[in-house]
C-alpha positions as CSV (number, residue, x, y, z in Angstrom):
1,X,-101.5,25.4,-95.3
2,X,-103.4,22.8,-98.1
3,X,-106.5,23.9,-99.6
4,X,-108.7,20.8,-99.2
5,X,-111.8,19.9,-100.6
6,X,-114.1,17.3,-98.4
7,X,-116.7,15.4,-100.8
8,X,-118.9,13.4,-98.4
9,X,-119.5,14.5,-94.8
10,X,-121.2,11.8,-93.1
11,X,-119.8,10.7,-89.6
12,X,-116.3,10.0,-91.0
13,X,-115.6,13.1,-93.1
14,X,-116.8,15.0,-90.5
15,X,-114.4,14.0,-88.3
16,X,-111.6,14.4,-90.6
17,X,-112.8,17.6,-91.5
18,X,-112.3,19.0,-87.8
19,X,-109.0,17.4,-88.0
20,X,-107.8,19.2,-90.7
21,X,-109.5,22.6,-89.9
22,X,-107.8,21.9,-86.0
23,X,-104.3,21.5,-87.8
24,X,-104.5,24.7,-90.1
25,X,-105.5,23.6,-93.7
26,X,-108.2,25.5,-95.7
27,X,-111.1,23.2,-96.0
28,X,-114.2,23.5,-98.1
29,X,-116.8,20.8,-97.4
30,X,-119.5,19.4,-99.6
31,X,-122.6,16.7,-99.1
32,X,-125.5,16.0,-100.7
33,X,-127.2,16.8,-97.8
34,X,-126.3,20.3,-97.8
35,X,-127.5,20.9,-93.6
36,X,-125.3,18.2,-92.7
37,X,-121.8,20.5,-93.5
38,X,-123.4,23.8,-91.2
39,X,-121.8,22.5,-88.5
40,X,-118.6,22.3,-90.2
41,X,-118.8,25.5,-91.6
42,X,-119.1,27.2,-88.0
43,X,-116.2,25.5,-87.1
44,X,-114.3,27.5,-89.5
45,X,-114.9,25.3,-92.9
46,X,-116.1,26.9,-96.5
47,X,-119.3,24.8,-97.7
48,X,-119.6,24.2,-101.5
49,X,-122.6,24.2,-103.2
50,X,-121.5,21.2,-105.7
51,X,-118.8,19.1,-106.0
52,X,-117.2,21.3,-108.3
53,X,-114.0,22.5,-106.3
54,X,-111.3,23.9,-108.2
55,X,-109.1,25.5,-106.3
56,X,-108.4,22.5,-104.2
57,X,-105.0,21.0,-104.0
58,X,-106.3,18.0,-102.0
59,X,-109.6,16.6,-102.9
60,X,-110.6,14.2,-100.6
61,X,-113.8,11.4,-101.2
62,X,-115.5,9.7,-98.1
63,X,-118.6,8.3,-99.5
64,X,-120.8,4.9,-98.8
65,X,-120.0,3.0,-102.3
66,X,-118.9,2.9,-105.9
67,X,-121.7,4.2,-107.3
68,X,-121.7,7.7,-105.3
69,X,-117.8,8.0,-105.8
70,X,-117.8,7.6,-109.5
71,X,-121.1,10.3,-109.3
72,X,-119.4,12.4,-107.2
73,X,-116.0,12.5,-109.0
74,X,-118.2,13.0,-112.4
75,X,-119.2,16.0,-110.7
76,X,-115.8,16.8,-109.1
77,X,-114.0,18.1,-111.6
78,X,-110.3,18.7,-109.6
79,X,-107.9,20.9,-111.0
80,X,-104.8,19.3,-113.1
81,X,-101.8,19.3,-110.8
82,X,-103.9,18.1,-107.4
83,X,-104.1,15.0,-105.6
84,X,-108.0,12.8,-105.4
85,X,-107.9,11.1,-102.4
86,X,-110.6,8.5,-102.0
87,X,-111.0,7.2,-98.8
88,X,-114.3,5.8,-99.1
89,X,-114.4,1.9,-98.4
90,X,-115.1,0.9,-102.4
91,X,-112.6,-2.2,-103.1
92,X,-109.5,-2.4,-105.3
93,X,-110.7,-3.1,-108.5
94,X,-113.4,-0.4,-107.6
95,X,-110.7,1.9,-106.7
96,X,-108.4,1.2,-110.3
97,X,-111.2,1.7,-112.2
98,X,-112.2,5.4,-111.4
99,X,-111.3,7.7,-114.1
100,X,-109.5,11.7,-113.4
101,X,-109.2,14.0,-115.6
102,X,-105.4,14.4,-116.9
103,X,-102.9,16.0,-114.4
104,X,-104.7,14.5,-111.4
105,X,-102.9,12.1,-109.3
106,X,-104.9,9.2,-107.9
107,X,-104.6,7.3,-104.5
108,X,-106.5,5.3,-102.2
109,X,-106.5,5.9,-98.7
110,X,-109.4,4.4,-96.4
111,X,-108.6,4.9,-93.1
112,X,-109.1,2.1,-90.1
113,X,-110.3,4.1,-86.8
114,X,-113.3,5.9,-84.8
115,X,-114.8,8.7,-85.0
116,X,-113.2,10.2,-82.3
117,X,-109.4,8.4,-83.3
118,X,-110.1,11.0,-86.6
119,X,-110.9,13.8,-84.6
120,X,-107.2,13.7,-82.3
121,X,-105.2,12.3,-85.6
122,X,-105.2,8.8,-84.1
123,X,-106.5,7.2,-87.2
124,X,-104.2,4.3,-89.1
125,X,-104.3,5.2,-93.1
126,X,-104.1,2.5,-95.8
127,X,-102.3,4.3,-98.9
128,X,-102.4,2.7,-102.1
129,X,-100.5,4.8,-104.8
130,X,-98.3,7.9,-105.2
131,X,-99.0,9.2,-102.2
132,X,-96.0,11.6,-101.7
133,X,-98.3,14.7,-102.3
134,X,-100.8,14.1,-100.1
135,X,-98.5,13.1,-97.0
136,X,-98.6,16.2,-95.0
137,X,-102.6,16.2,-95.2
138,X,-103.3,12.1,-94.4
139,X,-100.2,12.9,-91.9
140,X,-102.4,14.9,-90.3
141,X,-105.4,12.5,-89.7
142,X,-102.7,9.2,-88.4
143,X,-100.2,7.1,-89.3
144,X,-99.9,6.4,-92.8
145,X,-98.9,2.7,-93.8
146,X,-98.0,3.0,-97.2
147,X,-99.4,-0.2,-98.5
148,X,-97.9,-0.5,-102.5
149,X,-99.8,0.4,-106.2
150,X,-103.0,2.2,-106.1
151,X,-105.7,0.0,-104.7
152,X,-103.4,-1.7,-101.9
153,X,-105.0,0.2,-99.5
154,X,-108.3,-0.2,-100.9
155,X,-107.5,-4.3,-100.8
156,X,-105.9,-3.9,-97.3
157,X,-109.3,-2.8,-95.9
158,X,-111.1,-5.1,-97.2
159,X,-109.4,-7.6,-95.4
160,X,-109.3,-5.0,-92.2
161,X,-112.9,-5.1,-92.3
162,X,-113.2,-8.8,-92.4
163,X,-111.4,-9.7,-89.6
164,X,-113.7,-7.1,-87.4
165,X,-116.7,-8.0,-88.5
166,X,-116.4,-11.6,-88.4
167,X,-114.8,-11.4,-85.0
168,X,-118.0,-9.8,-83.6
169,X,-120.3,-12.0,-85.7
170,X,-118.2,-15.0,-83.8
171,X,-118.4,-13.2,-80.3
172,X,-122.0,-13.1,-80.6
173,X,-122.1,-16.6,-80.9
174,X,-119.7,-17.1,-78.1
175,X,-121.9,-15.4,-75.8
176,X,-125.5,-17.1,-77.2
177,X,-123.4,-20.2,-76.4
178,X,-122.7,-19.0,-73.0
179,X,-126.3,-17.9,-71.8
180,X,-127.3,-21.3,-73.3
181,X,-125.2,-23.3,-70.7
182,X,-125.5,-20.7,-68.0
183,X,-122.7,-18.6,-68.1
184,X,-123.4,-14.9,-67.4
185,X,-121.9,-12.2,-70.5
186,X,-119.9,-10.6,-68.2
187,X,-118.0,-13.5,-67.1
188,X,-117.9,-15.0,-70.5
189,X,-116.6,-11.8,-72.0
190,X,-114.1,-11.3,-69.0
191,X,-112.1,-14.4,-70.0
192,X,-112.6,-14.7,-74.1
193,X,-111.4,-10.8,-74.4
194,X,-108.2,-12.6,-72.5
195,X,-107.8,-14.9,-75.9
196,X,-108.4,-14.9,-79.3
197,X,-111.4,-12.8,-79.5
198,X,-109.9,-10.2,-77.3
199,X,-110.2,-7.5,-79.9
200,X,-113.8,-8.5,-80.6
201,X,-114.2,-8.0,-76.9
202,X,-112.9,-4.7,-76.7
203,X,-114.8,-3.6,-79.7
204,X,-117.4,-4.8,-79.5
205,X,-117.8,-3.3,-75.3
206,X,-116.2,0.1,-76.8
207,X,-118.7,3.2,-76.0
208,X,-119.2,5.5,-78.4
209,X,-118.4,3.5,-81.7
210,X,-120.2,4.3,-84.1
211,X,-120.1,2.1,-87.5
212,X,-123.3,1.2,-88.6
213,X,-124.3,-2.6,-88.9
214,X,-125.9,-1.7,-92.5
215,X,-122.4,0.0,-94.1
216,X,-120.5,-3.2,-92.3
217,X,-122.9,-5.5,-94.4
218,X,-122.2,-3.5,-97.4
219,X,-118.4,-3.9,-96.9
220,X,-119.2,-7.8,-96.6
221,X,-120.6,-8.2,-100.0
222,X,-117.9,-6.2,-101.6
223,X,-115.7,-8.8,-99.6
224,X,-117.9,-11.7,-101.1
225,X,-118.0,-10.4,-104.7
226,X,-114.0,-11.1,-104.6
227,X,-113.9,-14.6,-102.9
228,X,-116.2,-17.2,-101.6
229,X,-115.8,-17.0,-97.9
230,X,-118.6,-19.1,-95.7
231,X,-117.5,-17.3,-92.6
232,X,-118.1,-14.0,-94.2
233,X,-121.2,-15.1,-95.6
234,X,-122.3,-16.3,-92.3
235,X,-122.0,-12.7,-90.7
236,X,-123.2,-10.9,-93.4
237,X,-126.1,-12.4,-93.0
238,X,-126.1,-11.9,-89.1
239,X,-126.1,-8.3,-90.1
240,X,-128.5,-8.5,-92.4
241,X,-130.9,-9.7,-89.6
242,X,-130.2,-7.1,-87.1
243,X,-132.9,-5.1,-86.4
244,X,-131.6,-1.8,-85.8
245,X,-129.2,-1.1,-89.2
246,X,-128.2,2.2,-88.0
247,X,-126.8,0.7,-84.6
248,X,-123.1,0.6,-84.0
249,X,-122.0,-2.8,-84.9
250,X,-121.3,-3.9,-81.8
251,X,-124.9,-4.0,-80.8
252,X,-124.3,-7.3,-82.6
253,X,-122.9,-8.8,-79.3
254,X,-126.0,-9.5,-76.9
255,X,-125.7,-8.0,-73.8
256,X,-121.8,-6.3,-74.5
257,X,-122.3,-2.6,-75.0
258,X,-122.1,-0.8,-71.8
């Protein structure tokens, strides 16, 4: 059994948090919205009242951007001889720059995945790093891909994240194209999810997803502060101009969610 500490327990590190109490490690949870780990502690975890968690061998960071990771970690303070796992979706050069106190080993590991893939260890892991250490507890939570020096995984997503959301930013097009010639979305969906776009498709039809439209946009401008990408740009600001930023992604695609 690990001791783990959670930092960040929004939808994501929630869900990893059940998976790891479910498989028998010792978590302690911590958010800045303190209500949001009670649920987590009746389901067996220990809730911290800062970041400050010592006696972790794993510290784990799922948290919406650089700015909260490098607050958090400030605040962190993890014992010499554990591992800092930062999962949160922050970018390589993001990721390489983050500073540990000596004795603490480093990796990136963003995870690609639902909610619910987190919750029955069905999640895919991006390592970057030294990530020997840490194997048993991202073992856990997927199937690790061990992706090279610390930030791989970090870069990996990034271009993860791309793919998906400009996929759906291109179905949604597909389908304004197919109500503008007549085609019903049902039909049109039926035979694009049989080519190219077929992930988009499934995706973007998938009930019970739950990645929000504003933390997809985010990830595009991290993408777009690396590389000048008019696709990207295109959806970002598709996103931008959704109305309902909390919203699954997918409610991108007129007329797809079930």
């Amino acid at each position: 059994m690990t001791s783990i500490a959670v930092l960040g327990t929004g939808r994501m590190g929630a869900a990893i948090t059940r998976r790891l109490l479910a498989t028998g490690h010792q978590v302690t949870v911590w958010n800045r919205t303190a209500a949001k780990t009670a649920p987590l502690v009746a389901a067996g975890a220990r809730a911290a009242p800062t970041p400050a968690v010592p006696d972790a061998e794993v510290v784990i960071t799922m948290l919406t951007d650089t700015e909260a990771v490098r607050a958090v970690l400030a605040a962190a303070a993890p014992r010499p001889g554990s591992v800092l796992v930062e999962m949160s979706t922050i970018g390589p050069a993001a990721v390489r720059g983050l500073t540990v106190p000596d004795g603490v080993t480093l990796v990136d590991a963003p995870v690609l995945g639902s909610v619910a893939a987190a919750e029955s260890g069905r999640l895919t892991v991006l390592a970057g790093g030294d990530v020997t250490r840490a194997l048993p507890v991202l073992e856990a939570l997927g199937t690790v891909r061990r992706c090279g020096e610390l930030g791989s995984g970090a870069a990996l997503k990034l271009v993860a994240n791309t793919a998906l959301v400009t996929g759906l930013a291109a179905l949604a097009d597909t389908v304004a194209v197919a109500r503008a010639v007549g085609v019903d979305v049902e039909t049109a969906l039926s035979v694009v999810g049989q080519g190219a776009l077929g992930g988009a498709v499934t995706r973007a039809t998938a009930a019970g997803a739950a990645f929000p439209v504003a933390l997809a946009a985010k990830d595009l401008e991290l993408v777009l502060s690396h590389v000048a990408a008019p696709m990207v740009r295109a959806a970002a600001e598709v996103l931008r101009g959704a109305p309902d930023q909390d919203a699954d992604l997918g409610t991108i695609v007129p007329e797809a969610k079930p």
